[in-house]
Residue frames relative to the residue before (quaternion, step in Angstrom):
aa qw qx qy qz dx dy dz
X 1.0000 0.0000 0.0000 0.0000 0.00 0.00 0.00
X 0.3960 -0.6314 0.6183 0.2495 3.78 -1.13 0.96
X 0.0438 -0.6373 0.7656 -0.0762 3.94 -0.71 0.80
X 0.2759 -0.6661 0.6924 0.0272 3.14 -1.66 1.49
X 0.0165 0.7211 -0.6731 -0.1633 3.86 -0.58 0.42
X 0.2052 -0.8752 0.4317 -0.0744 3.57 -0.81 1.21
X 0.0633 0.8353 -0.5452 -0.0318 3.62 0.29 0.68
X 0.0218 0.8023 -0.5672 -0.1847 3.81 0.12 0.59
X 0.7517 -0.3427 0.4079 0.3888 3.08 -2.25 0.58
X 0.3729 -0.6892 0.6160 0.0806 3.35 -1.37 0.63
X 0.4181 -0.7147 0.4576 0.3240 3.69 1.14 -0.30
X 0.7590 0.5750 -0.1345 0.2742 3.32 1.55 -1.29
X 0.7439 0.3347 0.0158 0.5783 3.11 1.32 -1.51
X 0.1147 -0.9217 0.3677 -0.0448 3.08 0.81 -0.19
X 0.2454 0.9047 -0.2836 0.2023 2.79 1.71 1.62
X 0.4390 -0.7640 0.3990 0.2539 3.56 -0.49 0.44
X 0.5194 0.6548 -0.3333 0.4363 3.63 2.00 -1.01
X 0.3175 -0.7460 0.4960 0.3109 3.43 -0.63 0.98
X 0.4867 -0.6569 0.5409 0.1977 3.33 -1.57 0.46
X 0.3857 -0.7855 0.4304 0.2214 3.24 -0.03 2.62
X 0.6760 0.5813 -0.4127 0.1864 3.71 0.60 -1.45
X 0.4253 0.6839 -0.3801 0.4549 4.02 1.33 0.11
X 0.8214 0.3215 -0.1568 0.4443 3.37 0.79 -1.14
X 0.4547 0.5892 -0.4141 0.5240 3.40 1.76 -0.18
X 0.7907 0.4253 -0.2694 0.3482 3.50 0.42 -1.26
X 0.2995 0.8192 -0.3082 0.3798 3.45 2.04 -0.40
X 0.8278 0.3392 0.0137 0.4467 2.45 -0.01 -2.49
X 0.7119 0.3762 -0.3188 0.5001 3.84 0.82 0.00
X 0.4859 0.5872 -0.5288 0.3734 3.66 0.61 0.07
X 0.4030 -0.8168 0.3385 0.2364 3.43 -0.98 0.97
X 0.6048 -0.4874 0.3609 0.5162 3.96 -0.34 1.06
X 0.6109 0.5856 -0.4122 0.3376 2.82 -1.39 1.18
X 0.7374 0.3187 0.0720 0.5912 3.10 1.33 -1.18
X 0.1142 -0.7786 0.5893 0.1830 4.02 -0.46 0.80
X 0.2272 -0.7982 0.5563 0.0430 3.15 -1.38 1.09
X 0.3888 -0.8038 0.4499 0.0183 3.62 -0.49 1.72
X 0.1857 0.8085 -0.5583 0.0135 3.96 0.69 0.41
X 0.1056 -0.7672 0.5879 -0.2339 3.03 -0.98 1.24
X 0.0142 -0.7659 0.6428 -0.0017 3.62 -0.18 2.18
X 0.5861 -0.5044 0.5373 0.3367 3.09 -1.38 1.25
X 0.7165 0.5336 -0.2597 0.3666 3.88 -0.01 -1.51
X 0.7228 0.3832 -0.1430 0.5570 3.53 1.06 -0.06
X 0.7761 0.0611 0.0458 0.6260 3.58 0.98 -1.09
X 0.2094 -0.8817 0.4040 0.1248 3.54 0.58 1.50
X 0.2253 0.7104 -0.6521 -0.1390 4.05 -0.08 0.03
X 0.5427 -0.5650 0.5865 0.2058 2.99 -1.92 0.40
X 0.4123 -0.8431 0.0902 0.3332 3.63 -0.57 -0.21
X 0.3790 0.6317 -0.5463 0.3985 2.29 1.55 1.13
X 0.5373 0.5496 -0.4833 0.4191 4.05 1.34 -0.61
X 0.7966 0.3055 -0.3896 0.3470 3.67 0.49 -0.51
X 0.6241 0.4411 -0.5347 0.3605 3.33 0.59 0.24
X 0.3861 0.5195 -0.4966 0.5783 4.18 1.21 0.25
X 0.7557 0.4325 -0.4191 0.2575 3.08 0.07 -1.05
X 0.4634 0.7649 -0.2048 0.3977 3.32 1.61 -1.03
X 0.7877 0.3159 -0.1990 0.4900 3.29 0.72 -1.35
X 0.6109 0.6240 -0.3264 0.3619 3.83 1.20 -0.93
X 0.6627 0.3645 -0.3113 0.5754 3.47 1.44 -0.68
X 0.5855 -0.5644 0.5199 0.2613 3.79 0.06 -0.40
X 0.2998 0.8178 -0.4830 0.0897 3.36 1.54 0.10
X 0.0110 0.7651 -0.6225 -0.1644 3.39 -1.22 0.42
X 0.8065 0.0592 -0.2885 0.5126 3.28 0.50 0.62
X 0.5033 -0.6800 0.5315 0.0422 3.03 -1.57 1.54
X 0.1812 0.7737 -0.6055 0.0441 4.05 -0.44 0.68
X 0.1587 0.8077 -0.5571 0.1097 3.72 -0.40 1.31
X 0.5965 -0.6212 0.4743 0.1827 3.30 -0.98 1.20
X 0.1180 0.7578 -0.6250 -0.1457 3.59 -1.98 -0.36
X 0.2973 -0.7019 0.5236 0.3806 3.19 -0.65 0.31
């Protein structure tokens, strides 16, 4: 399964520090499955780019943060 981990841009903070809890959940997802992390604050999508983006990978599961 493709699995998007998503931290989108807040508008607010406009931080640049990446967001470790992506690569934790990465590095623990069990083989088998490709994992697509994607900070908003770094790689901005609108919503309409992330839902394309959504379909171009095959994502089946969606995991998005908030502050």
């Amino acid at each position: 399964m493709n699995i998007l981990l998503c931290s989108p841009d807040n508008e607010v903070t406009n931080s640049f520090m990446p967001h470790l809890w992506m690569f934790l959940l990465k590095s623990i997802t069990p083989e088998g499955h490709e994992v697509f992390p994607v900070d908003g604050n770094s790689h901005h999508l609108s919503p309409p780019k992330l839902v394309q983006y959504v379909l171009e990978k095959k994502i089946g599961l969606v995991v998005m943060h908030g502050f």
